[in-house]
LUMKOL-107216 format. One record per residue (C-alpha): x, z, y; residue in three letters; residue number from 1. Coordinates in Angstrom, 3 decimals. Example, Ala and Ser with C-alpha at 12.3 -4.5 7.8 and 13.67 -1.06 7.14 Angstrom:
BEGIN
<node><c1>12.300</c1><c3>7.800</c3><c2>-4.500</c2><code>Ala</code><pos>1</pos></node>
<node><c1>13.670</c1><c3>7.140</c3><c2>-1.060</c2><code>Ser</code><pos>2</pos></node>
***
This chain:
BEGIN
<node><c1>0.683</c1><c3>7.041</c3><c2>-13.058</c2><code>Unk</code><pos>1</pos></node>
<node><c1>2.239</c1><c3>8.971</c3><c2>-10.075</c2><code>Unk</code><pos>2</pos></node>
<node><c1>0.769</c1><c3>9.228</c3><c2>-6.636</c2><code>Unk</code><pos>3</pos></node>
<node><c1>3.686</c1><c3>6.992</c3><c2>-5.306</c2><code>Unk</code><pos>4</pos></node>
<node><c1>3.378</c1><c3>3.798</c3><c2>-7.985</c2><code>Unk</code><pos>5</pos></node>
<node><c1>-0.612</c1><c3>4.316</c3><c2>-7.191</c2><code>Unk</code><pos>6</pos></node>
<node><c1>-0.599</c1><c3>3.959</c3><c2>-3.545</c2><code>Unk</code><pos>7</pos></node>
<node><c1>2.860</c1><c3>0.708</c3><c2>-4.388</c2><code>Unk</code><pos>8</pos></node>
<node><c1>0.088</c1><c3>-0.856</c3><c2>-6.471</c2><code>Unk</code><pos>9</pos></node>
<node><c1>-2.077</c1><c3>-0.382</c3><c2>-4.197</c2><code>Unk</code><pos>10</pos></node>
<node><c1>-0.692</c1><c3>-1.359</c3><c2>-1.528</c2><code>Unk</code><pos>11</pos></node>
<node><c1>0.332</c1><c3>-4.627</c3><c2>-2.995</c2><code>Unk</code><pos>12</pos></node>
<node><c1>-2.762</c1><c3>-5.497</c3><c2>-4.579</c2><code>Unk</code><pos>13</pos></node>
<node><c1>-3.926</c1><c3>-5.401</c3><c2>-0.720</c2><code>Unk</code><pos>14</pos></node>
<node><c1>-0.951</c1><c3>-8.295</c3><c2>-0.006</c2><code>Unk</code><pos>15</pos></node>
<node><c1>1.686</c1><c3>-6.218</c3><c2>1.754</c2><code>Unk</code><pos>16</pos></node>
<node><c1>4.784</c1><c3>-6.898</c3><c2>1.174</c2><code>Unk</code><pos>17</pos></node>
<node><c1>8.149</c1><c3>-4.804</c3><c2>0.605</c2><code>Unk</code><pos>18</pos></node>
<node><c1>10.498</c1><c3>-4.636</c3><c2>3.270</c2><code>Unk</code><pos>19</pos></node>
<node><c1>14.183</c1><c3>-4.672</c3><c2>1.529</c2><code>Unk</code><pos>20</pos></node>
<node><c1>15.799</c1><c3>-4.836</c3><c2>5.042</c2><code>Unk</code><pos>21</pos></node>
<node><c1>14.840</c1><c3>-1.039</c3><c2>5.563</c2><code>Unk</code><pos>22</pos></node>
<node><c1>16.694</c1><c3>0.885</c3><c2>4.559</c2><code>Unk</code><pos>23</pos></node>
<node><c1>15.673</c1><c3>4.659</c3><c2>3.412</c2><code>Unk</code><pos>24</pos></node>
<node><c1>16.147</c1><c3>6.793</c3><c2>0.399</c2><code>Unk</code><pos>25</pos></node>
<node><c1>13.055</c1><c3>8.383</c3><c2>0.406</c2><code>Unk</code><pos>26</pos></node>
<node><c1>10.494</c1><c3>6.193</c3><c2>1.270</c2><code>Unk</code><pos>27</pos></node>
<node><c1>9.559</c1><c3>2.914</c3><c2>-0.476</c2><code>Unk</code><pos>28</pos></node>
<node><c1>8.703</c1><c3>0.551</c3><c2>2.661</c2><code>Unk</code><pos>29</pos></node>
<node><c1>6.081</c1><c3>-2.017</c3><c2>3.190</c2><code>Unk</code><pos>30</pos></node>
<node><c1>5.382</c1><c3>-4.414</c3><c2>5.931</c2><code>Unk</code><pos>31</pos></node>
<node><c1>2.318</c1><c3>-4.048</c3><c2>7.780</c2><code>Unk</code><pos>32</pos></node>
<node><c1>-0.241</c1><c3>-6.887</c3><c2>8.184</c2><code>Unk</code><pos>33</pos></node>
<node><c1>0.421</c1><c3>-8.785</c3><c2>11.045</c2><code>Unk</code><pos>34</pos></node>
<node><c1>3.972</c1><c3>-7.664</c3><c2>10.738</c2><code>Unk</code><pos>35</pos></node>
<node><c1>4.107</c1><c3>-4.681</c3><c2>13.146</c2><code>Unk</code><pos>36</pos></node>
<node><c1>5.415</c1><c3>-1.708</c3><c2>11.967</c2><code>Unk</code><pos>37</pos></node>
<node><c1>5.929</c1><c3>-0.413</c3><c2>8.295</c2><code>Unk</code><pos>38</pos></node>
<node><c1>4.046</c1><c3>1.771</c3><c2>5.972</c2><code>Unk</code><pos>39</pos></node>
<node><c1>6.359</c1><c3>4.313</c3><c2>4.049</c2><code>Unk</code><pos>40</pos></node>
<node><c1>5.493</c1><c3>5.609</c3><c2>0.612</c2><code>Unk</code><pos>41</pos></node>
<node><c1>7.303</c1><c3>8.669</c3><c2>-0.067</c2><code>Unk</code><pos>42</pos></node>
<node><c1>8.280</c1><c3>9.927</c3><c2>-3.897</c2><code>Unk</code><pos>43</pos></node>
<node><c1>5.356</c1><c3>13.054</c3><c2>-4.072</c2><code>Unk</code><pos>44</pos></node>
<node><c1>2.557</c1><c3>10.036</c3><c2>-2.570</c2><code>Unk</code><pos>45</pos></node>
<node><c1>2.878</c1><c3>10.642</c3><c2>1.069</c2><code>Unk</code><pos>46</pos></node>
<node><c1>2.211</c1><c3>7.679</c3><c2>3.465</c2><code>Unk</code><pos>47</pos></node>
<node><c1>3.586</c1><c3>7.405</c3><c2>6.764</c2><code>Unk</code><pos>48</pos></node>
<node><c1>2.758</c1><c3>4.810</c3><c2>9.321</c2><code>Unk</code><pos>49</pos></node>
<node><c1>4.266</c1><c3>3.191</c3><c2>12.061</c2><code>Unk</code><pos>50</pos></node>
<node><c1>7.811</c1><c3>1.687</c3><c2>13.670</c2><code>Unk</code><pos>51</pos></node>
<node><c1>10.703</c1><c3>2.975</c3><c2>13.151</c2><code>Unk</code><pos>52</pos></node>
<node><c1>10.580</c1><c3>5.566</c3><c2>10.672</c2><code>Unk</code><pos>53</pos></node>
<node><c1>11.530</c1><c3>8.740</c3><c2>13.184</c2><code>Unk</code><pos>54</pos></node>
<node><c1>8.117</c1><c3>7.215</c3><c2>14.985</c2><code>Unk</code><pos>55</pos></node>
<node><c1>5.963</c1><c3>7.528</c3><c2>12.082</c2><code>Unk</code><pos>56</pos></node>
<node><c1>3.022</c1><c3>9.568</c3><c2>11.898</c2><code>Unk</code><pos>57</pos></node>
<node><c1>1.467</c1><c3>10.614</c3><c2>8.526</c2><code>Unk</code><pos>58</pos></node>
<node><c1>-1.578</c1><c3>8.995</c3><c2>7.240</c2><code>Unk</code><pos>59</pos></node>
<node><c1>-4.638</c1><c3>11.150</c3><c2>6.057</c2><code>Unk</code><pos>60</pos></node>
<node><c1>-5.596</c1><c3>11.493</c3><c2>2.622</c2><code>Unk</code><pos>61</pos></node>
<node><c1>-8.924</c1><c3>9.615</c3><c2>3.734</c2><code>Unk</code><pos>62</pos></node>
<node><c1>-7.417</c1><c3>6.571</c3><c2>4.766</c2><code>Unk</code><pos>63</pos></node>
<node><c1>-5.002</c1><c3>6.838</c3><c2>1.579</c2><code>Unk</code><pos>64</pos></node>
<node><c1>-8.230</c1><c3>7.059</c3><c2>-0.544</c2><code>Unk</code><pos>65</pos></node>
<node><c1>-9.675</c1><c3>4.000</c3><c2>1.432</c2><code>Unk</code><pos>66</pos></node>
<node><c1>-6.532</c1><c3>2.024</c3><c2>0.704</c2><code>Unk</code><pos>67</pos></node>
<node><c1>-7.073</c1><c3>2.899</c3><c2>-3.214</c2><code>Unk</code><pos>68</pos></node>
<node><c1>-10.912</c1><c3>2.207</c3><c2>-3.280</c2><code>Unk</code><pos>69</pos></node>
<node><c1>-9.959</c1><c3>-1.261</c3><c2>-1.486</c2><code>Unk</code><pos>70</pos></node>
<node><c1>-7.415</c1><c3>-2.106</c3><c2>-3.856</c2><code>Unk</code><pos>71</pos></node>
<node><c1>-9.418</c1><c3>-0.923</c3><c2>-6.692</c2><code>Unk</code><pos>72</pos></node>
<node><c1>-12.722</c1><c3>-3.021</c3><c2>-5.318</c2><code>Unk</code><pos>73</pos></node>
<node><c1>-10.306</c1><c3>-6.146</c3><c2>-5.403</c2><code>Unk</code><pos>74</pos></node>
<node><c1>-9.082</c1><c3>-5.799</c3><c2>-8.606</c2><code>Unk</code><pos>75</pos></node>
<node><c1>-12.456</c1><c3>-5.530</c3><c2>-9.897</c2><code>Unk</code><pos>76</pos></node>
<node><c1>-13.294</c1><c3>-8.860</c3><c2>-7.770</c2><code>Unk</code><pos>77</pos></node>
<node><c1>-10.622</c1><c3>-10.586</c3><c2>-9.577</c2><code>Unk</code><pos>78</pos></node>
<node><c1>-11.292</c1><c3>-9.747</c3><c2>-13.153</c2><code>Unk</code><pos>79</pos></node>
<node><c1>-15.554</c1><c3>-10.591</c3><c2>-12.425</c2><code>Unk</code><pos>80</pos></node>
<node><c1>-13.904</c1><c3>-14.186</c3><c2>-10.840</c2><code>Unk</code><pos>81</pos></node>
<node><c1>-12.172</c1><c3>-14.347</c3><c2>-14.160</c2><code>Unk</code><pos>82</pos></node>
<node><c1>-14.725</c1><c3>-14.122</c3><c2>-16.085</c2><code>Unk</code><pos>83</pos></node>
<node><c1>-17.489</c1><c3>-15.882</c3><c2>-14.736</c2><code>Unk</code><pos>84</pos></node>
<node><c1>-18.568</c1><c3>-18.899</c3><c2>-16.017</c2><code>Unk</code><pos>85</pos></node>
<node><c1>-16.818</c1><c3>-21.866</c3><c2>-14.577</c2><code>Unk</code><pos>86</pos></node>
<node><c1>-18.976</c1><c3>-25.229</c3><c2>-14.134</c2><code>Unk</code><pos>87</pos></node>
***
């Protein structure tokens, strides 16, 4: 799995949604929660956040490691919720 399709799956694991309206080449874009401003996923697993993308700054490699853990600790939610016993 490539740093880019980790940090997509990640990001919508975590409930936030593509935005097709933008347009870029490069980046795959998500809406942020609350719906201001955009996170950009870039092809090598860079993250940028913010507005428009020429007022984007780029995230650090902690908070991208915090948005994997999260996403990771949710999936794990879901599959114990699965398989517990249900009365």
């Amino acid at each position: 799995m490539t740093k880019q399709s980790e940090l997509i799956a990640a990001l919508e694991t975590l409930g936030y949604e593509r935005a097709p309206d933008q347009k870029t080449r490069k980046y795959v874009v998500f809406k942020n929660k609350g719906g201001r401003g955009f996170l950009y996923v870039g092809s090598q697993g860079a993250l940028r956040v913010g507005g428009p993308l020429s007022n984007t700054f780029g995230a650090t490699e902690s908070y991208k490691k915090r948005l994997l853990q999260e996403a990771e600790d949710r999936r794990q939610t879901i599959v114990v919720m699965k398989d517990a016993p249900r009365e």
